[in-house]
DSSP file (Angstrom, degrees, kcal/mol; ACC not computed):
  #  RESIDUE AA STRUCTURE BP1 BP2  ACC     N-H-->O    O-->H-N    N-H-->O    O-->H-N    TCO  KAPPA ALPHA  PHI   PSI    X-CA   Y-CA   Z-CA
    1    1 A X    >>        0   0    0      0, 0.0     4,-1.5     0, 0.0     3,-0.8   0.000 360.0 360.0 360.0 -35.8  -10.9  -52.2   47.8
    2    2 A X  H >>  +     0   0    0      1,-0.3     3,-2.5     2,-0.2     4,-2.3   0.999 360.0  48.9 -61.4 -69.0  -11.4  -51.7   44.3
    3    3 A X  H 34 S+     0   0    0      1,-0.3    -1,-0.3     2,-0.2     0, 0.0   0.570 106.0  63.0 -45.3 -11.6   -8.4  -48.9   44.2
    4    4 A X  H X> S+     0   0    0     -3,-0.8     4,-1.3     3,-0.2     3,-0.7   0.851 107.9  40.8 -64.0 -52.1   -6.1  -51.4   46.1
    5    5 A X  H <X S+     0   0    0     -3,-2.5     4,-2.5    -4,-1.5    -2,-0.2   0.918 110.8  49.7 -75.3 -55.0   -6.2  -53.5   43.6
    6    6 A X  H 3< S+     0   0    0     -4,-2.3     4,-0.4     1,-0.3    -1,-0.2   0.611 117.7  49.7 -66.9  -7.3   -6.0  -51.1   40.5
    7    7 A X  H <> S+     0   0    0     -3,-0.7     4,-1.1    -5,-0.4     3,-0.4   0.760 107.2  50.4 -94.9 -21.1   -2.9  -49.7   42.4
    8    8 A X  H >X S+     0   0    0     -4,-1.3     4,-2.1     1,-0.2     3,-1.1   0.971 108.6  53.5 -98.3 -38.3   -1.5  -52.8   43.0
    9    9 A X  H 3X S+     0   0    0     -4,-2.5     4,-1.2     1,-0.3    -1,-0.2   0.435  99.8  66.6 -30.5 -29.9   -1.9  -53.7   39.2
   10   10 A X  H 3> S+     0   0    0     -4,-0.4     4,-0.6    -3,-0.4    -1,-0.3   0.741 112.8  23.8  -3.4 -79.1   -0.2  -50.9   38.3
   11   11 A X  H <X S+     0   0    0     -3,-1.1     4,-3.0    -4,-1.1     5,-0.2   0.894 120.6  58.6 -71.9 -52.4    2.9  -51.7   39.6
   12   12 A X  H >X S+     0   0    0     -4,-2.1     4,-2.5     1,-0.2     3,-0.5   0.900 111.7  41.5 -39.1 -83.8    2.4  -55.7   39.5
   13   13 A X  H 3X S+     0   0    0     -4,-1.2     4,-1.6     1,-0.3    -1,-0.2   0.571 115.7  43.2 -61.1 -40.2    1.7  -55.8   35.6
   14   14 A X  H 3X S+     0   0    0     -4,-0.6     4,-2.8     2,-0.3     3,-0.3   0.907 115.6  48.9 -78.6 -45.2    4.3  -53.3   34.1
   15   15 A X  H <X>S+     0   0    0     -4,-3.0     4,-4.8    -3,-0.5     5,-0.5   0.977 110.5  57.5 -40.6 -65.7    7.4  -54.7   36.5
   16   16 A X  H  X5S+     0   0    0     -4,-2.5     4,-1.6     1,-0.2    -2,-0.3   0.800 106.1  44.6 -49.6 -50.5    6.1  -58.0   35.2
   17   17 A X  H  X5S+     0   0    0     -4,-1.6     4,-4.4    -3,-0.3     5,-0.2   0.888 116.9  46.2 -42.6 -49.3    6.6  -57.1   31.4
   18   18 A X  H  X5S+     0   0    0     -4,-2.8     4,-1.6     1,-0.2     5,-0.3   0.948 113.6  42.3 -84.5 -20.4    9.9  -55.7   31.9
   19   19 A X  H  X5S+     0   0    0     -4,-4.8     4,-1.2    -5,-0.2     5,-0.2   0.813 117.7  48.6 -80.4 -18.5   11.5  -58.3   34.0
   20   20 A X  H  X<S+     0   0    0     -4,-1.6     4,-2.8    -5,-0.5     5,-0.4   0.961 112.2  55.9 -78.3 -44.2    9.8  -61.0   31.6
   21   21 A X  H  X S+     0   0    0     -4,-4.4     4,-2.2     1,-0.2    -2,-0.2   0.828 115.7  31.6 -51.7 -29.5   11.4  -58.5   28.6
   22   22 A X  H  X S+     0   0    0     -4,-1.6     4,-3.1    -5,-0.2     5,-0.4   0.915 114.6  56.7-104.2 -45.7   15.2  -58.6   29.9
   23   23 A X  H  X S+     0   0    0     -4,-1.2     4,-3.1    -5,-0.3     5,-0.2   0.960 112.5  43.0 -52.7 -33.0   15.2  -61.9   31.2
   24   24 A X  H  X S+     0   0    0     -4,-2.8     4,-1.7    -5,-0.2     5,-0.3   0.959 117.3  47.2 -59.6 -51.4   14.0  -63.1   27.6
   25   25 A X  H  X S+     0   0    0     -4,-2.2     4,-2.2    -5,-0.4     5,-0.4   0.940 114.0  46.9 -63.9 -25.9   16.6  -60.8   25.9
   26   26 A X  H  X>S+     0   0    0     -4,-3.1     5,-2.6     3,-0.2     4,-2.3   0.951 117.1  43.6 -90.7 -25.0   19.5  -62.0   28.3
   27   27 A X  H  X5S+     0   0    0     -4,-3.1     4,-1.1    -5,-0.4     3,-0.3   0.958 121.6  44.1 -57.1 -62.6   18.6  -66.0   27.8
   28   28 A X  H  <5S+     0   0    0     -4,-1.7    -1,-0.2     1,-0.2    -2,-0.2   0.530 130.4  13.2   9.5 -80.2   18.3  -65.3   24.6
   29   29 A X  H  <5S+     0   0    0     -4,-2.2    -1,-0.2    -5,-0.3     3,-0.2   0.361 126.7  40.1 -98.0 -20.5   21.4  -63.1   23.7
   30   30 A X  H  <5S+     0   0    0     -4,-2.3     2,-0.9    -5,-0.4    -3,-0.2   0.780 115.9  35.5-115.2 -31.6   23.5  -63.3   26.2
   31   31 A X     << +     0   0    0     -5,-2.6    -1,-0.3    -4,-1.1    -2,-0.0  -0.794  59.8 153.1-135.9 107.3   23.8  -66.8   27.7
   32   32 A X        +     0   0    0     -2,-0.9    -1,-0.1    -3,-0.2    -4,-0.1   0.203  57.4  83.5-124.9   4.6   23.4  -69.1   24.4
   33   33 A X  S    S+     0   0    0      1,-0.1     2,-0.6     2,-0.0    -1,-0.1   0.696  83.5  75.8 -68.1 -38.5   25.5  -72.1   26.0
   34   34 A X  S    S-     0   0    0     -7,-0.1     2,-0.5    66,-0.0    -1,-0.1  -0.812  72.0-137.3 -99.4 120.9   22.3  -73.5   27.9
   35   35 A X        -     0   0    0     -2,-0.6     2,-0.2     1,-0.1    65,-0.1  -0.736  26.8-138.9 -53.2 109.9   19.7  -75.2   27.0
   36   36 A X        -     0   0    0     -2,-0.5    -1,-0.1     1,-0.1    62,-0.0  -0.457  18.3-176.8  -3.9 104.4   16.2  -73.9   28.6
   37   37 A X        +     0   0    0     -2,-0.2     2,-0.2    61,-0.2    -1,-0.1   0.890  60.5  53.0-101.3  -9.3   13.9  -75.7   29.7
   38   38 A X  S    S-     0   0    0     53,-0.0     2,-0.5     3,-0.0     3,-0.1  -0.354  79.0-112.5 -93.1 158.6   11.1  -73.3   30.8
   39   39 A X     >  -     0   0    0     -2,-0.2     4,-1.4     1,-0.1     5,-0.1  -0.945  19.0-144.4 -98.0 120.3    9.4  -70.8   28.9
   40   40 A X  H  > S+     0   0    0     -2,-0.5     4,-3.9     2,-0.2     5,-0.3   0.965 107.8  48.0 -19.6 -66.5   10.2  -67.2   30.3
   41   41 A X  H >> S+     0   0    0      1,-0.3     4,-2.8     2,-0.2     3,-0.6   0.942 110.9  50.4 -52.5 -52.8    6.8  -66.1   29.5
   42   42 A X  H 3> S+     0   0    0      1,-0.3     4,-6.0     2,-0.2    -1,-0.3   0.855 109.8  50.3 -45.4 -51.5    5.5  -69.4   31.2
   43   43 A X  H 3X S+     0   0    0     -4,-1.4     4,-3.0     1,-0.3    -1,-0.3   0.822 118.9  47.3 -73.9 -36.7    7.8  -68.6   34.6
   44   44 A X  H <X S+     0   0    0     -4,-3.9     4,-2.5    -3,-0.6    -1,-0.3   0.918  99.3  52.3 -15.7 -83.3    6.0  -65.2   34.2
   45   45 A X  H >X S+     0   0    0     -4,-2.8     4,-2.6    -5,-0.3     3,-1.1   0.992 112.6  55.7 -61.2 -60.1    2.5  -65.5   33.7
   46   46 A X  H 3X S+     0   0    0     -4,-6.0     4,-1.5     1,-0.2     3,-0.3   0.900 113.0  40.5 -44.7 -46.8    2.8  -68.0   37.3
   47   47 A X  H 3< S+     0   0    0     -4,-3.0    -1,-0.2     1,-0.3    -2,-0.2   0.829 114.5  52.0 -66.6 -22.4    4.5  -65.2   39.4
   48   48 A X  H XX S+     0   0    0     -4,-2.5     4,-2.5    -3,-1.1     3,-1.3   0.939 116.2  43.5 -75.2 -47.2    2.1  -62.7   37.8
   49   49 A X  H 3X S+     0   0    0     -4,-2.6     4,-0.9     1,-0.4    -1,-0.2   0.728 118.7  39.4 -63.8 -29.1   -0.9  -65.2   38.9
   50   50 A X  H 3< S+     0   0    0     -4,-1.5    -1,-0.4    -5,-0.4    -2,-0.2  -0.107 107.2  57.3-123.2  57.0    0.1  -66.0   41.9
   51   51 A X  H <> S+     0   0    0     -3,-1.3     4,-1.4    64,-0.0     3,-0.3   0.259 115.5  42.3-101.9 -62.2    1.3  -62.8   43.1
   52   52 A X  H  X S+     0   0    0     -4,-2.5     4,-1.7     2,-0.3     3,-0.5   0.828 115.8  51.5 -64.4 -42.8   -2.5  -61.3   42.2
   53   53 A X  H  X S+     0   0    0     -4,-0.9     4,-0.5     1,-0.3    -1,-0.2   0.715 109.3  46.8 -94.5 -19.5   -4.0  -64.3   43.7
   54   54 A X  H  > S+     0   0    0     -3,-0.3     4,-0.8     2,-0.1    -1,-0.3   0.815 118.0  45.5 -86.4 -31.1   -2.1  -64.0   46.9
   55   55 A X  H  X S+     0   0    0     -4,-1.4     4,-1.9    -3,-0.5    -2,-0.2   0.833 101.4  56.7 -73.3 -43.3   -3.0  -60.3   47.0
   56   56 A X  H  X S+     0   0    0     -4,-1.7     4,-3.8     1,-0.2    -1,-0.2   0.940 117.0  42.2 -64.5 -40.9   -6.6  -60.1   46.3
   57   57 A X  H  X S+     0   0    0     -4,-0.5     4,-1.6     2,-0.3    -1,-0.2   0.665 111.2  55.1 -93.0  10.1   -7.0  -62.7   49.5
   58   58 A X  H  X S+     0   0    0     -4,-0.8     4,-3.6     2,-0.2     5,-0.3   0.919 114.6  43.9 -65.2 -82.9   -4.3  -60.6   51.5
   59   59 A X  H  X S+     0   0    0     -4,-1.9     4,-1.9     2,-0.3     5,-0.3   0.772 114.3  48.0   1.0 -87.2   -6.8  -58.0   50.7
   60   60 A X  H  X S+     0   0    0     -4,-3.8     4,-0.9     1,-0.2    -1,-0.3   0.748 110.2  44.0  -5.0 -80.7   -9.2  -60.0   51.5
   61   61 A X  H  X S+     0   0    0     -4,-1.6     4,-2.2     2,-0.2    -2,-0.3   0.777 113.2  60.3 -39.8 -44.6   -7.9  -61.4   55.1
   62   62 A X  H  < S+     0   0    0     -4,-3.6     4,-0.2     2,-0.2    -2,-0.2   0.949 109.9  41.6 -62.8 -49.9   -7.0  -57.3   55.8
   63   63 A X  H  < S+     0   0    0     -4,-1.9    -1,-0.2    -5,-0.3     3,-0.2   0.795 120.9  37.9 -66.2 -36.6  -10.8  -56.4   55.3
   64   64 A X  H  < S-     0   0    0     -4,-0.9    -2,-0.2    -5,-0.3     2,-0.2   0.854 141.6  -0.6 -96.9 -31.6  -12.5  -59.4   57.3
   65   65 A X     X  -     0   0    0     -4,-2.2     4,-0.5     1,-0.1     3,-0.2  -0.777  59.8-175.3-168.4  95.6   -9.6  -59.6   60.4
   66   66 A X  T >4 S+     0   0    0     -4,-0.2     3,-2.3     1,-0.2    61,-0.1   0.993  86.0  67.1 -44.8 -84.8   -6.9  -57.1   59.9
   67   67 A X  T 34 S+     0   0    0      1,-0.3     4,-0.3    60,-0.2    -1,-0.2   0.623 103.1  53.4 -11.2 -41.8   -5.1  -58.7   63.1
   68   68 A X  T 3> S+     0   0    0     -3,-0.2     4,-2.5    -7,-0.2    -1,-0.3   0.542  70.6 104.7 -79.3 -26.4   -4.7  -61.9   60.5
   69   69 A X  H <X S+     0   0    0     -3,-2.3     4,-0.9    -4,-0.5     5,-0.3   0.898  80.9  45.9 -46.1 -95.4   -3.1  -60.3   57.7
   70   70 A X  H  > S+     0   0    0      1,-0.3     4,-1.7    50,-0.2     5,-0.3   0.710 118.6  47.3 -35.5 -58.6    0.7  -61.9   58.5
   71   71 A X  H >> S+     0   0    0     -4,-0.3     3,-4.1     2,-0.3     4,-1.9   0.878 100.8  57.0  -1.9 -95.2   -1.0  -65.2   59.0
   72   72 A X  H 3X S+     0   0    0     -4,-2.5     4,-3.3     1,-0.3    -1,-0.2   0.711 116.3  48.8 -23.8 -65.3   -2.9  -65.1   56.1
   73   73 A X  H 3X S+     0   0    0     -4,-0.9     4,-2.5     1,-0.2    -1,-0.3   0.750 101.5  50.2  -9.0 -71.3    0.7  -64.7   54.7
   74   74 A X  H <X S+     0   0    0     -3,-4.1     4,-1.0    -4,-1.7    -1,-0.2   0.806 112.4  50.9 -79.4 -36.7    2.6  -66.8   55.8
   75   75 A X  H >X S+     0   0    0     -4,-1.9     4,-2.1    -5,-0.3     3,-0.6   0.982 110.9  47.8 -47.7 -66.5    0.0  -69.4   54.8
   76   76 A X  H 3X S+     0   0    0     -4,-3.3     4,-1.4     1,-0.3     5,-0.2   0.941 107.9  59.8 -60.4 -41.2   -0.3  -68.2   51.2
   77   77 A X  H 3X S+     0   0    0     -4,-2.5     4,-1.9     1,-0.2    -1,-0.3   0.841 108.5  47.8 -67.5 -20.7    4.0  -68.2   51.2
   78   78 A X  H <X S+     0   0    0     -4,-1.0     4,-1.4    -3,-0.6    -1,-0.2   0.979 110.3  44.4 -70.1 -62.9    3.6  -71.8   51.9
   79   79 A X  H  X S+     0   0    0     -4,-2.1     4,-1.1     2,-0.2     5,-0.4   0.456 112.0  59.9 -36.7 -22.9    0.7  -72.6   48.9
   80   80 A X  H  X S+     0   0    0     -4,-1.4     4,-3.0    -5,-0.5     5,-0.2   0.880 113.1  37.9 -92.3 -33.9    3.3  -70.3   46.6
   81   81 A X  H  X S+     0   0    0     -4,-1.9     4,-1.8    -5,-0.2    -2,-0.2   0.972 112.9  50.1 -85.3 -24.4    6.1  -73.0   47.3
   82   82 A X  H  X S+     0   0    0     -4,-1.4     4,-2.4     2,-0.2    -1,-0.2   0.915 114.1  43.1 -54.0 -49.5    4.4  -75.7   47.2
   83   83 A X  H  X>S+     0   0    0     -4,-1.1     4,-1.2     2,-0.2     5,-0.5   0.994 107.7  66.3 -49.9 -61.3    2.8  -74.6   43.6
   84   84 A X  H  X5S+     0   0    0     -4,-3.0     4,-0.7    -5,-0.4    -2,-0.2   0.918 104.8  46.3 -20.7 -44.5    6.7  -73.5   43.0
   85   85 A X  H  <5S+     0   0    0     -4,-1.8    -1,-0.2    -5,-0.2    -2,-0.2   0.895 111.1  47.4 -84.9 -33.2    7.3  -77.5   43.2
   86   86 A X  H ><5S+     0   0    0     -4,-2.4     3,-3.8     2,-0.1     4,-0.3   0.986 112.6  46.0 -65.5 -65.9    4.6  -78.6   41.0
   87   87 A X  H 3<5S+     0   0    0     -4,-1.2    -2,-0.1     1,-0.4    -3,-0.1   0.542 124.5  36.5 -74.2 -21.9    5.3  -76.1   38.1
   88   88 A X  T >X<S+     0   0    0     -4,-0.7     3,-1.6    -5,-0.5     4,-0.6   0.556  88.3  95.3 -97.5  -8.2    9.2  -77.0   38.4
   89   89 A X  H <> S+     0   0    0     -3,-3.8     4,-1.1     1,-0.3    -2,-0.2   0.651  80.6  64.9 -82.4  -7.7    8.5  -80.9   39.2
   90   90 A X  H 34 S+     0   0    0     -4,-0.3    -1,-0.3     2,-0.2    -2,-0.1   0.862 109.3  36.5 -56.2 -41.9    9.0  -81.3   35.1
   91   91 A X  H <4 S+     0   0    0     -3,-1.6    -2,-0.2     1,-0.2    -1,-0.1   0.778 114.8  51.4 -85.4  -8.2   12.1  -80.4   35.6
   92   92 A X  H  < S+     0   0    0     -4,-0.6    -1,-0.2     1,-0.3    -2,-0.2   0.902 108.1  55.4 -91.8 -52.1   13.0  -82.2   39.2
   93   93 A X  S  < S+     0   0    0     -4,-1.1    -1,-0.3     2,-0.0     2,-0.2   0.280  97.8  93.2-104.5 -10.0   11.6  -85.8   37.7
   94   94 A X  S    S-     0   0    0     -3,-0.1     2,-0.1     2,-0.0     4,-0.1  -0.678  81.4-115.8-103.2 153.9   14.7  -85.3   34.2
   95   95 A X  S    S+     0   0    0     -2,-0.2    -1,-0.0     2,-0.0    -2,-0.0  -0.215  75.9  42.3 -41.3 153.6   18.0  -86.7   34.2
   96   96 A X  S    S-     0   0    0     -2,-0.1     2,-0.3     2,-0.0    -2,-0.0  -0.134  93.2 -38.6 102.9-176.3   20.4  -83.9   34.2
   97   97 A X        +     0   0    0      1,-0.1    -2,-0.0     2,-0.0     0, 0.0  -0.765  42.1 164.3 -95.7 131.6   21.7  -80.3   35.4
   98   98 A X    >   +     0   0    0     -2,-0.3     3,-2.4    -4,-0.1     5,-0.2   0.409  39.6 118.3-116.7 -26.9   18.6  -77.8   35.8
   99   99 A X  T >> S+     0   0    0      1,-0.3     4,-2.8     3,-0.2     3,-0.7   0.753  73.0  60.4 -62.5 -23.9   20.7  -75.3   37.9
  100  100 A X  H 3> S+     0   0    0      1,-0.3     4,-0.6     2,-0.2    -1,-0.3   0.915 106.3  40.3 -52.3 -51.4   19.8  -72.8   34.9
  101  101 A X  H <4 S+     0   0    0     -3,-2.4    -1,-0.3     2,-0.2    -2,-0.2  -0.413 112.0  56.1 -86.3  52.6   16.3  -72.9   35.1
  102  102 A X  H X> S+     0   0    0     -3,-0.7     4,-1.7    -2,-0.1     3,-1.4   0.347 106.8  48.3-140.8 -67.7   16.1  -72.8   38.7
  103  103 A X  H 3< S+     0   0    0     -4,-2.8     4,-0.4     1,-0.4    -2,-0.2   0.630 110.6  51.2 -80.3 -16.0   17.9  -70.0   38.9
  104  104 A X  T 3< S+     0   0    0     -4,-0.6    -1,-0.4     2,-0.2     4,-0.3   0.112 116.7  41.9 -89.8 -15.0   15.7  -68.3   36.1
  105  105 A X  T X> S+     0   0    0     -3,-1.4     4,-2.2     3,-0.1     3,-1.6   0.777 116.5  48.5-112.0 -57.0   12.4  -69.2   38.0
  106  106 A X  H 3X S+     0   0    0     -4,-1.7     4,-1.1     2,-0.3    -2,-0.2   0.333  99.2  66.0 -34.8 -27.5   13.9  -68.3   41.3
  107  107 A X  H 3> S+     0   0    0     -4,-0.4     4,-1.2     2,-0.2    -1,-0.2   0.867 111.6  40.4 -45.0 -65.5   15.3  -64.9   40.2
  108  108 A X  H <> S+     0   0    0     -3,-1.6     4,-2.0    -4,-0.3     5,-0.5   0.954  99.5  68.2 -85.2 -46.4   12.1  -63.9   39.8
  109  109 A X  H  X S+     0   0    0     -4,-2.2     4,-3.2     1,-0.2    -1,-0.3   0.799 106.7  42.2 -30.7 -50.4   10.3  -65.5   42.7
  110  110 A X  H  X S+     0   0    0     -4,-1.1     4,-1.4     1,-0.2     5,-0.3   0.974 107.2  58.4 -63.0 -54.5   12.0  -63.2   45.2
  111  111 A X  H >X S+     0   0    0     -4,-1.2     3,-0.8     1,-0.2     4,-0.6   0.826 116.6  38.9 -18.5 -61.7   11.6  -60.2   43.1
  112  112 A X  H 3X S+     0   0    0     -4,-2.0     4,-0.7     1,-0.3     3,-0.4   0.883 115.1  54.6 -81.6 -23.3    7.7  -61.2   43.4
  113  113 A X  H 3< S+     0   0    0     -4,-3.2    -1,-0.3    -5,-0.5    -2,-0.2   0.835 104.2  50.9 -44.1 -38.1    8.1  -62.1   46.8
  114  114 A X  H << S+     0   0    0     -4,-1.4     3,-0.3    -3,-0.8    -1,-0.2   0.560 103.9  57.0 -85.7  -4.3    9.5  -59.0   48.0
  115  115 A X  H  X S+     0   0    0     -4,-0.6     4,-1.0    -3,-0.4    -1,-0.3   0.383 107.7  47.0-113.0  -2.7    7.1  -56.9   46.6
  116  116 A X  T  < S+     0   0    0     -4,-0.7    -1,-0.2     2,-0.1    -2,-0.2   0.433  99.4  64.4-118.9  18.3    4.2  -58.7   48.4
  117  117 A X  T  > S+     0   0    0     -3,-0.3     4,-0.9     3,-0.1     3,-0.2   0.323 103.4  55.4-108.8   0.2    5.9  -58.7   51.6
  118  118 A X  H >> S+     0   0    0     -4,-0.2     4,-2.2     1,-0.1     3,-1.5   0.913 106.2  46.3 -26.0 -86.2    5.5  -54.6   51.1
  119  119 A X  H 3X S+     0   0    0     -4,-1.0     4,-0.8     1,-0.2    -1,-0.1   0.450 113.6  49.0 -60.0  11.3    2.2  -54.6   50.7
  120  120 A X  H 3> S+     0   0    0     -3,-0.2     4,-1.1     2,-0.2   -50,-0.2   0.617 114.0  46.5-115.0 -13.9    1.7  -57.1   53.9
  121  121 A X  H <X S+     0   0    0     -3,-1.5     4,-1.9    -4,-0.9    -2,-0.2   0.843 117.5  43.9 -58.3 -35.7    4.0  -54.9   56.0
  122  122 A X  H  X S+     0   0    0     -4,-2.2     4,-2.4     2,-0.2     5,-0.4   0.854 115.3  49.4 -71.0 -58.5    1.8  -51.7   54.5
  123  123 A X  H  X S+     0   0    0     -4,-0.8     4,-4.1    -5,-0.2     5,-0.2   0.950 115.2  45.0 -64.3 -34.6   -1.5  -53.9   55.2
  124  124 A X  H  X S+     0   0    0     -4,-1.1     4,-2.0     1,-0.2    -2,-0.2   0.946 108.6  53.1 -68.8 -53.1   -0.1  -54.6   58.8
  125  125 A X  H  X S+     0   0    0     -4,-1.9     4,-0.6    -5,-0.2    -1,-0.2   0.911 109.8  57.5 -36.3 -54.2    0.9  -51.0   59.4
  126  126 A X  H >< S+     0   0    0     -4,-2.4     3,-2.2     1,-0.2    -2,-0.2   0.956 102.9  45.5  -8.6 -89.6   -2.7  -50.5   58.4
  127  127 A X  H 3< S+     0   0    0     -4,-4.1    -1,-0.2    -5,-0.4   -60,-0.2   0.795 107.8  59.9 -59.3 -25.6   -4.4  -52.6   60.9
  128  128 A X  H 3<        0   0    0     -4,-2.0    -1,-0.2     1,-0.2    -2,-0.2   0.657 360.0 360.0 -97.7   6.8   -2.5  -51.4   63.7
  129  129 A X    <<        0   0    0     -3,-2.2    -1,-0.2    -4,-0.6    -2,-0.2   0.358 360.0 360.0 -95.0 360.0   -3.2  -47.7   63.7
């Protein structure tokens, strides 16, 4: 279990630095018409957190009922949007156009998405051989 983890950390943590580095450098540098309202780093650190948090109890579920795994998922994808609505609900509650940060939180959310519906295809593959 342990090496599941340290592999999946691997990947998780360095993807996560560079997609937080060029999304910083292109708000930054490249599109200097919009106001921000989110911190990169902030929009980060969640996917990073709940990516790991969703994994260790994928991981989890995989070890205790295999058979469960996609469940376990589909559950967890549910808890990821719902957190997705608090963490944005700053921005949901102003006056104004948001479609900037939206699309900046969202970017990455599939990015993190897609990479844990790998490892739950991989865990599923798993459980049925």
């Amino acid at each position: 279990m342990k090496d599941h983890i340290v592999a999946f950390l691997k990947l998780l943590l360095p993807l996560t630095v560079a997609l937080c580095a060029l999304q910083y450098a292109v708000i930054t540098r490249v599109i200097t018409g919009y106001d921000f309202q989110l911190s990169t780093i902030a929009i980060y650190v969640f996917h990073f957190a709940v990516s790991f948090l969703i994994y260790l109890f994928l991981l989890y579920v995989k070890n205790i009922s295999p058979d469960k795994t996609g469940y376990a998922f589909m559950g967890c994808s549910f808890l990821r949007m719902m957190a997705s609505v608090v963490f944005l609900w700053p921005l949901i509650d102003r006056e104004g156009s948001f479609v900037g940060d939206v699309l900046a939180f969202f970017i990455p959310y599939f990015i993190f998405l897609t990479i844990e519906v790998y490892y739950v295809v991989k865990f599923v593959q798993e459980a049925q051989n």
